[in-house]
N, C-alpha and C positions, 0 to 999 in steps of 0.2 A: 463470579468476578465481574459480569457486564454487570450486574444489578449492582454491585457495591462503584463502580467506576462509574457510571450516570448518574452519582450520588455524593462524589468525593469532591473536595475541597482541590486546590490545585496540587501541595504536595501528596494528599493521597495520591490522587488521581495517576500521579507519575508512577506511584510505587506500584496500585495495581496494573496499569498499563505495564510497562515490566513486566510483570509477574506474568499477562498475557501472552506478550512479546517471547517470552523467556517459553512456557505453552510452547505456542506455535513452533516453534525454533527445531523441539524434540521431534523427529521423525519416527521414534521406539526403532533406529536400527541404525548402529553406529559406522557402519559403512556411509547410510546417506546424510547423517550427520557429520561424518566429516568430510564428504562433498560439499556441502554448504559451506562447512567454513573454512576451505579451500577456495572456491568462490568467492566468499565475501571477503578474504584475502587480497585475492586480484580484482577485486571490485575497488577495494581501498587502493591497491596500488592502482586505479585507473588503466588496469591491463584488463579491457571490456573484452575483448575476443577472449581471450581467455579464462574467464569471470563465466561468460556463456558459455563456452564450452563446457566449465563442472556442472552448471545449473543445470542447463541442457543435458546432460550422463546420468544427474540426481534427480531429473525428472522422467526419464528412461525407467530409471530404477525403482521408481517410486512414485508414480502418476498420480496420486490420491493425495501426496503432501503437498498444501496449499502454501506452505512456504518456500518449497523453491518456486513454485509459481511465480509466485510476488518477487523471492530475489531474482530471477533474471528478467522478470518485468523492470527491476530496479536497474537491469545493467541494461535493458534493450532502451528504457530512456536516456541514462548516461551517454549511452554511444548513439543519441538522436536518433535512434529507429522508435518513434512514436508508433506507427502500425501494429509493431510484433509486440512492443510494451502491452498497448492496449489491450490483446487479445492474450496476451499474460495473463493480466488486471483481472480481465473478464473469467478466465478460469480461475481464478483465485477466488473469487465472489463467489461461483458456483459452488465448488469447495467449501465456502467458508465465508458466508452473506454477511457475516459479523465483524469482517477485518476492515478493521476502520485503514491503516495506511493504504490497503490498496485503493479505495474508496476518494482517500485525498489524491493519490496517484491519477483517478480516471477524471478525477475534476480537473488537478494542472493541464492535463492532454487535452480534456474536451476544451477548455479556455486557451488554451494556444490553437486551436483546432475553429476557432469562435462559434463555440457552439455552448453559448451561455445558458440558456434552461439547464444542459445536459450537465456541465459543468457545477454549476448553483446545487441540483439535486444531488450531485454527489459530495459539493460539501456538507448540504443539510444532513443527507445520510449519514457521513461520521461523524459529525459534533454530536448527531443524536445518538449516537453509540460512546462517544467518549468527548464530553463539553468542552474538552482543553486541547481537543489534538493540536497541533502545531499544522499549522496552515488553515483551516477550516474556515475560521472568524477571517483571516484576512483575503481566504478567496470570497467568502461570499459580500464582505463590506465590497472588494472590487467590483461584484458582480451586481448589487445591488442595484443601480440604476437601470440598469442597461434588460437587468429581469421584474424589477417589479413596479420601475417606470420613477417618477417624480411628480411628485403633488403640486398640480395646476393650482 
């Protein structure tokens, strides 16, 4: 699926991305599948403590799924805890070097954080895992100056 996705056109690209998405999402154990989307429930409803709460019970349960990782990294930035997001982020990489959103995740934090190299690399990192993500192209056009200078 990554070889066919760093090769696709922009409507491919969406449908394997999906397809990945959709991958990741499966825990193979429907107890911590449906902590996730009990979470991502209250994630939608913007009820963040409670959102971490399931994330946090499904990551108990199931330590090795790099997608609750990444969702309550998703609810520890909604609710402004950049710290605990990031250290989300970071076990979700470890987990699983390939997830491009957590990857645009560590870039928005490092660039609000101004730490532009750090930021830049991690958008390089996902566009090169998947050329269309949504945010990628437009962190690193922001970043551009400020990482690879302006021609005197």
């Amino acid at each position: 699926l990554f070889e066919r996705l760093a090769d696709a056109d922009d409507r491919q690209a969406s449908r394997v991305a999906n397809e990945i998405n959709e991958r990741w999402s499966k825990s193979g154990s429907d107890s911590a599948d449906l902590l996730l989307i009990r979470g991502r429930k209250a994630l939608r409803k913007k009820d963040f403590k409670k959102a971490i709460a399931h994330f946090s019970r499904l990551i108990a349960f199931k330590p090795d799924f790099a997608e609750g990782w990444n969702a309550r990294a998703t609810a520890h930035f909604a609710d402004k805890n950049l710290g605990r997001s990031l250290a989300d982020l970071y076990e979700v990489l470890r987990l699983e070097p390939r997830h491009f959103g957590a990857l645009i995740g560590v870039g928005l934090i490092m660039e609000g954080l101004d730490r532009d190299d750090a930021a830049h690399a991690a958008f390089k990192a996902a566009q090169e895992l998947h050329p269309n993500v949504d945010g990628a192209e437009a962190g690193l056009e922001r970043l551009r100056k400020s990482v690879e200078g302006e021609p005197i």
